[in-house]
TISEGU-376078 format. One record per residue: residue in three letters; x, y, z of N, C-alpha, C, O, CB in turn. Coordinates in steps of 0.02 Angstrom, whole numbers, padded with zeros to 5 digits, always signed. Each point is the difference from the previous one (the first is absolute). Glycine has a CB too. Layout:
N
alaXYZXYZXYZXYZXYZ
...
This chain:
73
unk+00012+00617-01008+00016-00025+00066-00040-00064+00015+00027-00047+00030+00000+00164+00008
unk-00086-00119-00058-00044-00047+00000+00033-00067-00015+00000-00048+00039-00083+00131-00069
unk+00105-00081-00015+00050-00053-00037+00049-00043+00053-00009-00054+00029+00015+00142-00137
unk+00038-00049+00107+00058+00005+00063-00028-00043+00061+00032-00046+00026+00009+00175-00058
unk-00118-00102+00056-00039-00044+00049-00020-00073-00009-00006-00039+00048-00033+00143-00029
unk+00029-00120-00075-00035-00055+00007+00051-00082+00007-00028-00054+00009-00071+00142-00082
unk+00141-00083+00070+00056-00049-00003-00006+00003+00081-00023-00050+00027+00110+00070-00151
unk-00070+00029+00159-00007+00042+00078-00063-00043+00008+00005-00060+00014+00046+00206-00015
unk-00108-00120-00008-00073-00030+00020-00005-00080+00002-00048-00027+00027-00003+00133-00086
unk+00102-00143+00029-00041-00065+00003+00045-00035+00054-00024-00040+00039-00028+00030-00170
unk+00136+00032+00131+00018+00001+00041-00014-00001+00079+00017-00045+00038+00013+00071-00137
unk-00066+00035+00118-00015+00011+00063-00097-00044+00002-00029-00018+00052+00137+00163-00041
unk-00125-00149-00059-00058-00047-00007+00021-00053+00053-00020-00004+00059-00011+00024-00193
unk+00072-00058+00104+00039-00085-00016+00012+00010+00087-00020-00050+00031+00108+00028-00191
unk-00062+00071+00199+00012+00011+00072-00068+00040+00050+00006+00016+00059+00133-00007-00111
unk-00203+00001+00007-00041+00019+00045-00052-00031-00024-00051+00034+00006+00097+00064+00030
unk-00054-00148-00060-00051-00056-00030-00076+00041+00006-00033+00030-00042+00112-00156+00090
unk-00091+00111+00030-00066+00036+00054-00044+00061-00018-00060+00009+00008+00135-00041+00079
unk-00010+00086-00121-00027+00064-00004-00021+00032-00072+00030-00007-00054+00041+00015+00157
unk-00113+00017-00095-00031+00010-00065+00029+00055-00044+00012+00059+00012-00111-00100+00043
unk+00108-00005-00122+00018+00055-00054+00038+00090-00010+00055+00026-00009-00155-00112-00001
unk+00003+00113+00020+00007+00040+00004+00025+00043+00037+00019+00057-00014-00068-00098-00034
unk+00049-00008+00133+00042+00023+00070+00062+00024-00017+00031+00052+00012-00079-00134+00059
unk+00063+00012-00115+00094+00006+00001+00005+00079-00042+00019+00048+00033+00031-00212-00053
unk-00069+00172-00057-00002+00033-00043+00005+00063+00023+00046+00038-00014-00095-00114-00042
unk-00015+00095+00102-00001+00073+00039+00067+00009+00052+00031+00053+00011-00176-00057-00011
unk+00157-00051+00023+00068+00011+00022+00060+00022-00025+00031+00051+00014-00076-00115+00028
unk+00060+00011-00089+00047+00018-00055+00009+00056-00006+00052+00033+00006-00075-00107-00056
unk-00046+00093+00031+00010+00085-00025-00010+00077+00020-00006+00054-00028-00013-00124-00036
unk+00020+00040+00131-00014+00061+00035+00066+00036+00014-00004+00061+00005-00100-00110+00046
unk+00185+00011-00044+00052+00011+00013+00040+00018-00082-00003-00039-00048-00016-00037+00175
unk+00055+00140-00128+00059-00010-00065+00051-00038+00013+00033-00017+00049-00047+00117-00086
unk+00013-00115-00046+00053-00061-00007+00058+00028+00019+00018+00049-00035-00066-00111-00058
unk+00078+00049+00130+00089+00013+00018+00025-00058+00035-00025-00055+00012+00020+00183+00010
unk+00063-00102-00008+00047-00055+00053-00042-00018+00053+00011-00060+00005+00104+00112-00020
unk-00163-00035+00064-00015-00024+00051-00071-00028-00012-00034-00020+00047+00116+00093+00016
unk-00107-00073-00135-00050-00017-00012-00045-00091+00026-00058-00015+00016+00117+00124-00106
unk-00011-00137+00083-00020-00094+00014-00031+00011+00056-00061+00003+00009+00162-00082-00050
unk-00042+00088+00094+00008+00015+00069-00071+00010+00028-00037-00042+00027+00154+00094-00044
unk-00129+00022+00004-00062+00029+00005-00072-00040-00017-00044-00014+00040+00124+00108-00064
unk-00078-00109-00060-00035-00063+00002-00037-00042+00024-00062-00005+00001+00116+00025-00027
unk+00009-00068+00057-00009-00061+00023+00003+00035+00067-00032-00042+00031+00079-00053-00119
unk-00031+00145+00135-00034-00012+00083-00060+00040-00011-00033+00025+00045+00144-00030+00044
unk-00123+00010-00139-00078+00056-00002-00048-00074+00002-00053+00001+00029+00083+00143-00132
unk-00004-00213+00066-00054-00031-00019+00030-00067+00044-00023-00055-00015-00024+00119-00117
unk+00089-00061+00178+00001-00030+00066-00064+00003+00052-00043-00037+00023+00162+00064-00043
unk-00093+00058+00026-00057+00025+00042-00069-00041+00004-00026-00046+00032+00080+00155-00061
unk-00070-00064-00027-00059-00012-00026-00023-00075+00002-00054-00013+00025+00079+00113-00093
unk+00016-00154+00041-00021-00075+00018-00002-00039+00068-00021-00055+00017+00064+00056-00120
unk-00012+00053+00136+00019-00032+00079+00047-00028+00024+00005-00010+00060-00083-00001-00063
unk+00133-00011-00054+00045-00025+00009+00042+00019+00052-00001+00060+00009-00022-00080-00106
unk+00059-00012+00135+00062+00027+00040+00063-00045-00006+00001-00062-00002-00083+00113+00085
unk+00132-00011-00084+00058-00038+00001+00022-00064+00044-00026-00009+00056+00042+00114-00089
unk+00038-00155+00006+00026-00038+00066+00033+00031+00061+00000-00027+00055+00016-00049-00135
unk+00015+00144+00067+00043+00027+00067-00065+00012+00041+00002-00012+00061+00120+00080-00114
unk-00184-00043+00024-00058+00013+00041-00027-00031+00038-00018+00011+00058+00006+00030-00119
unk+00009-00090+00023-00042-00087+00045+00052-00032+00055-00019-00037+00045-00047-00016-00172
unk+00139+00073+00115+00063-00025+00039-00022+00051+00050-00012-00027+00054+00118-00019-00140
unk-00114+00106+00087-00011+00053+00042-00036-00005+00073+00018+00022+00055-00017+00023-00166
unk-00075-00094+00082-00046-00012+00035-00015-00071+00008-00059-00019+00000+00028+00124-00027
unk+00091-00155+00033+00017-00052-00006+00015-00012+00081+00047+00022+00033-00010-00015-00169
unk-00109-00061+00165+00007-00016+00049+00054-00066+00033+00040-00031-00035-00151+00097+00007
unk+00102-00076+00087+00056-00057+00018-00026-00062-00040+00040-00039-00027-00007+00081+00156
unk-00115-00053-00130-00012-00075-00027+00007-00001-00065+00008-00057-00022-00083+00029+00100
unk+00076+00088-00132-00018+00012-00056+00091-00025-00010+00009-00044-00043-00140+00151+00036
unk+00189-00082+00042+00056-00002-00022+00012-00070+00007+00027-00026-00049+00003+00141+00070
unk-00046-00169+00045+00019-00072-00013-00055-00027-00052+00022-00051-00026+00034+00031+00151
unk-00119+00035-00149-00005-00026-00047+00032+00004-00058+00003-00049-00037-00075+00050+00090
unk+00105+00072-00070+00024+00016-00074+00057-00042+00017+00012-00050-00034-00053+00179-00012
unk+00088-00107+00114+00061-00050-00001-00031-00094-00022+00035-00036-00035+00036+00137+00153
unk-00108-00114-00102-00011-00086-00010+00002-00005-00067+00049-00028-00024-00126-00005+00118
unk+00020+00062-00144-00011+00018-00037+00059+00019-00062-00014-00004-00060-00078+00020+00150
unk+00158+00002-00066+00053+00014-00031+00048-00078-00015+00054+00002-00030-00068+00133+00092
């Protein structure tokens, strides 16, 4: 299975630059590999980086914040 991971590992590397190695790794493998496996993954190591989505930031997207993004567009 190990194998199978590492093509996976550099992958999600290349998208979490910040987080360390072994972070990602213990992640990886705390979940079985199946169909919903990525998924799981990658919002386990969202979380964890702090990241939040654009619908999120749109969420809490004030009036000045929106004519700047509108100018900005």
């Amino acid at each position: 299975m190990e194998e199978q991971l590492i093509p996976l590992f550099e992958n999600i590397k290349s998208a979490f630059p910040k987080l360390d190695d072994e972070l990602i790794w213990s992640v990886m493998t705390q979940f079985p590999f199946d169909g919903s496996w990525d998924t799981r993954v990658i919002s386990t190591l969202l979380e964890i980086s702090g990241a939040v989505s654009y619908t999120h930031l749109r969420a809490h997207e004030t009036r000045e914040d929106l004519v700047c993004r509108l100018l900005l567009e």
